[in-house]
Each structure stands twice: as structure tokens, then as C-alpha cells.
N, C-alpha and C positions, 0 to 999 in steps of 0.2 A: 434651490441651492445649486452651486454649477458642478460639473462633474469634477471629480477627481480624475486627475492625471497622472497616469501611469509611462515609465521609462523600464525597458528592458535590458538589462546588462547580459549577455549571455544569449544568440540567436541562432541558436542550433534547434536542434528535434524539439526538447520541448521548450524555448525561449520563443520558435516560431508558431509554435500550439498555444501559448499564452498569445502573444502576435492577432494572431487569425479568430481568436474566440473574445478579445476586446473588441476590435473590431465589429464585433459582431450583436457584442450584447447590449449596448447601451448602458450601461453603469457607468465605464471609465471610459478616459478617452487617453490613447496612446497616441504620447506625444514625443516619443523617440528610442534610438535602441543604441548600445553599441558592442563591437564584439571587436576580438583582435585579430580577427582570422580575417581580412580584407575581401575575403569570396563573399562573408557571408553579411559584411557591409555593402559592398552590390548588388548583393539578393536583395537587400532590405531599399535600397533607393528603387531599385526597379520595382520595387511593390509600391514607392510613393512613400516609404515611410522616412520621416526623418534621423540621420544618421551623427550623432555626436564623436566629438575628434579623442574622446577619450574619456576615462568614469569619473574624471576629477570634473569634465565639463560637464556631463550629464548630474553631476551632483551640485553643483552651482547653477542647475537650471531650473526649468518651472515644474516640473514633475512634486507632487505630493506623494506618489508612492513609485520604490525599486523594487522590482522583481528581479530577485538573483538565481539567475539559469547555467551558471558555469560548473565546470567540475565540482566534483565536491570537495575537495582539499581547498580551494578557493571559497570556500561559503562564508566562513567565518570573518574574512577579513572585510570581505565586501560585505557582508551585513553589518557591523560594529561600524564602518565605516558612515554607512549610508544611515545607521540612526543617528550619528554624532553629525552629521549634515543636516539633520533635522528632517528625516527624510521614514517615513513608513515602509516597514519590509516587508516582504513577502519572498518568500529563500523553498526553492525546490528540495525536493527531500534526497539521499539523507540530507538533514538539515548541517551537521557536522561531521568529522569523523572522530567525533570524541565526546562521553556525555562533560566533560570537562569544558571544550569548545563550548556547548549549546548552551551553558551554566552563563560563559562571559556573555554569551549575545545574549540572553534572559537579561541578565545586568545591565548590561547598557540598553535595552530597549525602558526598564524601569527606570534609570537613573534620567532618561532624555523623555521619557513619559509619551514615546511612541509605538505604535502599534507592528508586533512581527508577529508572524503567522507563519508557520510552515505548508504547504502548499501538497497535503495528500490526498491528488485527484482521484483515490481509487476508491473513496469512501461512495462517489457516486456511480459507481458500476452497479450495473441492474444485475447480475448476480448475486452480489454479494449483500443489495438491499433485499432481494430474493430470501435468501437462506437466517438473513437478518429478522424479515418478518414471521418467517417459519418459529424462528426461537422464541420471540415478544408473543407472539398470539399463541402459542402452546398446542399450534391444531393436532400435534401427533403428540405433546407430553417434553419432558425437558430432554435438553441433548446430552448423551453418554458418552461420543466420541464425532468428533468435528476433524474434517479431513479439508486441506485447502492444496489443490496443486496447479503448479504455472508451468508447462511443458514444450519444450520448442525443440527443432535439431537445426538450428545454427550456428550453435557455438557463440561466445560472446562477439557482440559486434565490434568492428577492427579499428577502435580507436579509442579514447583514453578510458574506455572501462576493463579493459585488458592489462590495465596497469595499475599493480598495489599502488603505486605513492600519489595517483589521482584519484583512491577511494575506488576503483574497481571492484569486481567481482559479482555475482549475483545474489548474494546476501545483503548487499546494501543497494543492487539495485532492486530488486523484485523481493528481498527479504524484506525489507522498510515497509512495503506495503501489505503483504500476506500477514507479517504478523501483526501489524496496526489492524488490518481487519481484524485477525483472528482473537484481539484481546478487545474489543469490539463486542464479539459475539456473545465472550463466557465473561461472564461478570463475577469474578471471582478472582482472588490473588492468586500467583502460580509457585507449586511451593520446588517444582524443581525442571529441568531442562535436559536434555540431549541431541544433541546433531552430530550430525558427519557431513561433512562438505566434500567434492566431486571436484578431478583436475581433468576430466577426461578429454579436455581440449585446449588447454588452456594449463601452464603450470606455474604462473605466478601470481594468479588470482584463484579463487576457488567458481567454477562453472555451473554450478549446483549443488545442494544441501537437502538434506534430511532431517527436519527438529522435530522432536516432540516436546510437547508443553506439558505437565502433571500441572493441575487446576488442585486448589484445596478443595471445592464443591465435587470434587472426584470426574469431571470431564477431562478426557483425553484431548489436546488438540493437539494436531498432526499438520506441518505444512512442510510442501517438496516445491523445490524449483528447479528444473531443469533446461540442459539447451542442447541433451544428447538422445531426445526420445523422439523416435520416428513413427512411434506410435502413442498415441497421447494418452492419458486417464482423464478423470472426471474434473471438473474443473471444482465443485464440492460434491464430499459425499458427508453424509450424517447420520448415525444412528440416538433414534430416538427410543424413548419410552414403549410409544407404541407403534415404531415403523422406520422406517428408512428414508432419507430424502435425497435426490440426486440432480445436479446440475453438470451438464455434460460440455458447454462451452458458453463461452463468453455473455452470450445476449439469447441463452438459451430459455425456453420456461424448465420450474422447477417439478421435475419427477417424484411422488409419493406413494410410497406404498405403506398402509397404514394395516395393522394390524388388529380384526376385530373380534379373533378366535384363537387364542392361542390354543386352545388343549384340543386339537385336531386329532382323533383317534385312528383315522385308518389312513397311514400315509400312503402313498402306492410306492416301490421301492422304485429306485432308480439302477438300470443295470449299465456296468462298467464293464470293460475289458478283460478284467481279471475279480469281478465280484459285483455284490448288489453294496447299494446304501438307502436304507432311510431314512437316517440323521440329515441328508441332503436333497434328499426331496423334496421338488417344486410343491409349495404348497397350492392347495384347491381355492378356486375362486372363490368359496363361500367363507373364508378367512378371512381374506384379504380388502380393503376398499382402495383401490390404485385413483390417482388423479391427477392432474397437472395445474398448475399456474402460470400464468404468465406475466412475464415482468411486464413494468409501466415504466412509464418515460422516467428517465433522469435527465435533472438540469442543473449542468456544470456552473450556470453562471449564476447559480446560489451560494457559491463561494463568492465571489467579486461582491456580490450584493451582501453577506454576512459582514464582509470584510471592513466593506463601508459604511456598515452600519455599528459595527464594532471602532473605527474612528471617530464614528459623531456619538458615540456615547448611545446609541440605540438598543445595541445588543451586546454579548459574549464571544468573543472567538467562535467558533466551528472546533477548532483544533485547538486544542489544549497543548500551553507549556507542561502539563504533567504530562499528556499521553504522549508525547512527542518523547520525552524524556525516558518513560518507561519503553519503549519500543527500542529505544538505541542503549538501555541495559540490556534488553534481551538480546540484541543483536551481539553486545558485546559478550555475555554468556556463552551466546551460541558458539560461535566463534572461538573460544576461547574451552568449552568441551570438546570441539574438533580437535583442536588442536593437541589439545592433553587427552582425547579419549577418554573421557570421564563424564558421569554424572554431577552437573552441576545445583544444588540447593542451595535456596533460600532460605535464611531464619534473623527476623521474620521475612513472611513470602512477600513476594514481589509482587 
């Protein structure tokens, strides 16, 4: 059967990262792009690639699937669009800025009987399949409090994510994906929420946020984003049943320290400046069983391959129209306890 052909609308950061990883995988074949920014229509000839005079042309052409890479305020119209062309989507996340928005394109991809996907690469980050198999294989026991943080000091980058009415802010850009991991991880409804979002560079978007998630199963999930810390945290931490698990950056292995003695009778104190502690004492090696893992390859272009396998009727999505949907209540919860300074619940949980 021939490949599927793929057209990119939107060839910026990641329109050109879709770009360079077709290219590369052999599933699809990219067969044009177009954007309205004229620099980055000459980027794209000088790569060889072919360049359409505009999206009503790319959608009258031969392409079987659009990838929409533009702002996010623009997602909606160019997906609804591009299925009523009779055309398969695949739309960069957030997918909308409204679960109202994502509701109409669920609709019209049903009503036209083609295939949209929301496109969340971070499901193949080797940490977070890391911390992912930690919880499935239960090697230290179930998790009690799940901690996710994305840390930077550059302040948001200086172009339309800086600005509320193009979907800006760090909550939809780096929230959409910490918290899709993190409802990933706990399998369980969330029965309530809290955030506080961060202007500290930045005062018409929020720069960074604080949520906690209350899990009905009684896990805690905890995710921070930031772009003001010049000294980082963990990228996960986890407390388990029987120990602790830590992931320190990106493509890191995972850190364990598993706990195989709890009632350790003679701690040695730890002395302080102005006193002892033993509540805080390092425990004794004979406690403890420490050890690491190390991540294995991920391969992004198991998406392209689902994707096309989900058109020819082979397989399921990857990405669910539900978890796509529950992720942008959550966002909008979060959001929306900032705002009011409030705890926000569920009944029933989410």
C-alpha cells in the first residue's frame, strides 16, 4: 500500500520537528508545508521541501493527512477545516483553547468519518516511561505522592506564547503535557485540585504554576513549571510504599532507594548548629537497597505508525479523544483556582 501523505500548515519549532522526523521515518511522505511568515516559507524551499501558496491550496491538494502546528488560538478552525476537506488531522497540542472548541472538532472529525489525533510527543520521553514502569511493575509497592517538575530560567520565549489571546502562557504550553503524563501515571479519578500560577517575568500570561492533584485512590500528584529557577529540581520524584524513586533530568536513569528495614533501632543522631536530630538521620546501609535504571530507547515515530494504522482501520488511536479532553478540564480548573484562590472539587471526580 503507498504511503500516506502528509502537508504541514504551521513551520515553526515544532512544524519543522514534524518536517525533519517524516522525513526521516519512512511511514509518510511529506509532500508540502505552508506558513504565513515568508522567512519560514524560504527555510522550507531551501530544505527542498515543497511550499503551497496558501491552506485553501494545500487543502485542495494531494496530501491525505494536515498537521496543524500554528498558535493555538488558530487550531480549531484549521482542523474543522481540514476534515471537511476530507482531509485527516493531526493538531499540536493544546489541541484548543476551550474544551467547548475540542467538543466541535471531535464532531466534525465523526460527522466526516476521519481520523484527528492530538499530537502529545511527551508520552515518549524516556523519563517519564521510566517512572511510568516504576508504577506498573510495583518494584518498591504503589505510589503515595508523585511530584513532576519542568524547570528553566528564560522566561517565556519572545513570541506568541507571551500573549494571552494566542493561548500563551506555561500552563498550556508545558501544563498540556505534565499533566497528560501525570493522569497517565495514577489511575484513578481526581476528586480535587489547587494551583497558583507565577507572573514573575511575564504579566499577561502566567510563567509558571503550582497544581496539586488529590487522587480518590489517596495519591498525591504534584506538577511545577517553571522559567524563573536558575537552579533546577528533579525532574520526578516519587514516594512509594517501600522507597523513593528520583529522576534528576531529562534522559536521566531512574534513582531508587527502596526501603527493606523500616524499624531501625539505633539511629546515630545527626548534629546541627543549634541541636541534634534523629527523626533526620541518614539511615544505615543495612536498611536500605539503593539502585538505578536505565532508560531504553524511545521511538517517536510510533506515533506516525499508530496513526496510520488507526486510518486503515488496524488499530486505536494512541491518544484518546477522552484523555485529550480531560486534560484541558484540568487545565481549565487549574486556571481557574488561580485565579479565585480556591480549592477546586469534583462531584463526581474527574
Amino acid at each position: 500500500m503507498a504511503k500516506k501523505k502528509v502537508a504541514i500548515v504551521g513551520f515553526g519549532g515544532q512544524g519543522n520537528w514534524h518536517g525533519q522526523k517524516i522525513l526521516k521515518n519512512n511511514v509518510v511522505d511529506l509532500v508540502g508545508i505552508y506558513d504565513i511568515r515568508p522567512v519560514r516559507m524560504e527555510y522550507a524551499k531551501e530544505q527542498g521541501i515543497h511550499t503551497y501558496e496558501s491552506y485553501e491550496d494545500m487543502l485542495a491538494g494531494e496530501a491525505d493527512i494536515i498537521v496543524v502546528a500554528t498558535p493555538n488560538d488558530s487550531h480549531k478552525d484549521l482542523c474543522v477545516r481540514a476534515l471537511r476537506a476530507g482531509k485527516h488531522v493531526i493538531c499540536e497540542k493544546p489541541v484548543t483553547m476551550s474544551v467547548e472548541e475540542f467538543d466541535e472538532i471531535v464532531q466534525t472529525a465523526n460527522e466526516t468519518g476521519k481520523v484527528f489525533e492530538v499530537h502529545q510527543n511527551r508520552r515518549w520521553d524516556t523519563d517519564f516511561l521510566l517512572m511510568k514502569d516504576m508504577i506498573e511493575t510495583e518494584r518498591i509497592g504503589k505510589p503515595l505522592f508523585l511530584g513532576s517538575y519542568v524547570q528553566g530560567s528564560r522566561g517565556i520565549p519572545g513570541d506568541w506564547r507571551c500573549e494571552k489571546q494566542h493561548g500563551g502562557g506555561m500552563m498550556l504550553d508545558w501544563g498540556v503535557h505534565l499533566i497528560d503524563q501525570m493522569l497517565l501515571l495514577v489511575d484513578s479519578p481526581i476528586n480535587s485540585l489547587y494551583c497558583i500560577t507565577t507572573n514573575y517575568t511575564n504579566s499577561e500570561v502566567d510563567d509558571g504554576f503550582k497544581l496539586f492533584l488529590h487522587f480518590a485512590n489517596g495519591v498525591v500528584g504534584y506538577v511545577e513549571v517553571g522559567t524563573y529557577n536558575f537552579i533546577t529540581n528533579n525532574r520526578f520524584y516519587g514516594q512509594f510504599e517501600q522507597g523513593t524513586a528520583q529522576i534528576m533530568g531529562w534522559n536521566d536513569s531512574i534513582r531508587v532507594r527502596q526501603c527493606t528495614n523500616w524499624g531501625e533501632g539505633d539511629a546515630h543522631p545527626v548534629q546541627t548548629a543549634s541541636g541534634i536530630t534523629k527523626t533526620m538521620a541518614p539511615r544505615s546501609d543495612a536498611t536500605v537497597n539503593e539502585f538505578t535504571i536505565a532508560p531504553s530507547p524511545s521511538d517517536v515515530h510510533d506515533f506516525y505508525r499508530n496513526f496510520v494504522d488507526a486510518i486503515e482501520g488496524k488499530a486505536q488511536k494512541r491518544i484518546a479523544d477522552s484523555e485529550v479532553r480531560r486534560v484541558l478540564l484540568v487545565m481549565q480548573s487549574a486556571l481557574t483556582s488561580a485565579a479565585e484562590n480556591r480549592v477546586v472539587t469534583f462531584s463526581p471526580a474527574l
